[in-house]
N, C-alpha and C positions, 0 to 999 in steps of 0.2 A: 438557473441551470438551463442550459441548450437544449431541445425533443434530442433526443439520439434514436439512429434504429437499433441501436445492443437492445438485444434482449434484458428487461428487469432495469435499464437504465433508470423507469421512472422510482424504484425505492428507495432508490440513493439518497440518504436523509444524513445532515449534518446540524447537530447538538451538542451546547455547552452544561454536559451535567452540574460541572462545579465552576470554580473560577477560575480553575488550573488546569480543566480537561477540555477536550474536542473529541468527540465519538462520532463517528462514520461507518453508518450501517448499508449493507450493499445484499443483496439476495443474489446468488449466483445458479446456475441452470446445468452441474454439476456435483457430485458427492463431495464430501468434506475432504475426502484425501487424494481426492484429483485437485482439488482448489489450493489445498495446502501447498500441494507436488511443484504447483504453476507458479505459486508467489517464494517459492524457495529455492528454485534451481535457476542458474543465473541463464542457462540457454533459452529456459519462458519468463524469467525477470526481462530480461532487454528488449523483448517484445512489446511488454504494456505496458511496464514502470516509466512515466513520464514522458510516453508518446503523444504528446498533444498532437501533431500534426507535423507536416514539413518542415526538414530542419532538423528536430530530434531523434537521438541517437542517445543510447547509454554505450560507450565504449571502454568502461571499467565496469564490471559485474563480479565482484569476489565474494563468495559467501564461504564461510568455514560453517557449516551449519551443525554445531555443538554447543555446550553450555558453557559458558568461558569464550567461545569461538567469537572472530569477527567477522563484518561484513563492510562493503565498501563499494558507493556507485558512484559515478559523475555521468552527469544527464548533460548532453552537449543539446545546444537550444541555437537558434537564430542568432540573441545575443552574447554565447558565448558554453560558458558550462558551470552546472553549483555540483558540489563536492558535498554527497552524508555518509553520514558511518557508524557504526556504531561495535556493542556487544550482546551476543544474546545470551540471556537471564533467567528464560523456562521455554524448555520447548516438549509439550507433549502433542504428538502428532497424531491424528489431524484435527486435534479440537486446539489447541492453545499454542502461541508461541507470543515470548513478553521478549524486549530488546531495547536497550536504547538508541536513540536516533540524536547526531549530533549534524547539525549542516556546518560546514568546516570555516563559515568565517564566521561562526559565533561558537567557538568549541565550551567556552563558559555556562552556556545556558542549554544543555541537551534536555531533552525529553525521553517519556519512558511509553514506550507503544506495548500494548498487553492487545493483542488480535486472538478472536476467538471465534471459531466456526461450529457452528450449530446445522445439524441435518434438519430442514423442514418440507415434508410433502416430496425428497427427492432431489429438493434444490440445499444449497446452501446460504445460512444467511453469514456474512461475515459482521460482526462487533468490534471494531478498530477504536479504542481510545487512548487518547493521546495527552499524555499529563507534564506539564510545561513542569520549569522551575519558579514560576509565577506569574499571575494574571497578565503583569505587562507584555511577559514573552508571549502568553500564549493569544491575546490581543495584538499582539505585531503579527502572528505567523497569520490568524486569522484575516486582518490587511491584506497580504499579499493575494488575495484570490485561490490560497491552497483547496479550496471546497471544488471548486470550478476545472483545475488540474486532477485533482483526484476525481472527482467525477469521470473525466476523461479517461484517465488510467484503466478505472476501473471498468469502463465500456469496451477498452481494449481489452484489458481481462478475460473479459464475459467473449468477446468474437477469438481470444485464443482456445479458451475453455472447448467451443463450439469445433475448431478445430484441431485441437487435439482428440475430442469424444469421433469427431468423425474418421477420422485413420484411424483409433482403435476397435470402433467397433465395424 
């Protein structure tokens, strides 16, 4: 992973608990129901979610944020745009929201993301794990450098986080 200057960039830690999961744990430098607020509402989704740099833009942000409800992004990139979507499955706010995640040219093989935010010392730590339909899926997603993007994401996170706390307070 890249120094980033986001704040708590360096916790950012990616682990295979089993053979079908990827957990991505991120420390964030807000309460839990500021962090929840940011990663749920699609006008602070299009901000971080898969900003990697120039070029990227999310120009569909749909969230129906209910149980049964859906959601729906395409992240336009340099090379073009990928399509995820999914349905959410538990959502107790702001410690827990489970959903699955489908990337629309493998709609066969979705994943089931169970995110959970924990207060620690003030900040929040997020617990993202991410459970394939099986080791080869979750061995392909791991390939693509998803550690490396999410990282990024999430330093966006952290510098929106920062500017949202500063207009509010």
């Amino acid at each position: 992973m890249l120094a980033s200057p986001a704040a708590n960039s360096a916790s950012f830690q990616v682990t295979l608990p089993s053979d079908t999961e990827i957990r991505l744990t991120r420390l964030f430098n807000a309460p839990p129901a500021l962090v929840f607020e940011v990663m749920s509402t699609p006008e602070h989704v299009r901000q971080w979610w898969g900003q990697l740099g120039e070029g990227y833009s999310v120009p569909v942000c749909e969230i129906d944020l209910r149980v049964g409800g859906s959601w729906r992004f395409v992240n336009r990139h340099p090379n073009g745009e990928a399509e995820f979507y999914g349905t959410y499955l538990e959502i107790d706010a702001p410690g827990r929201l489970v959903f699955t995640e489908i990337f629309a040219p493998f709609p066969d093989s979705p994943s089931t993301v169970t995110s959970v935010l924990t207060e620690e010392d003030g900040r929040t730590r997020l617990t993202a794990t991410v459970r394939y339909p099986s080791q080869q899926v979750r061995d392909m997603v791991k390939a693509t450098g998803m550690e490396h993007g999410a990282g990024i994401s999430y330093d966006r996170l952290e510098d929106l986080l920062a500017r949202v706390q500063a207009v509010t307070n």
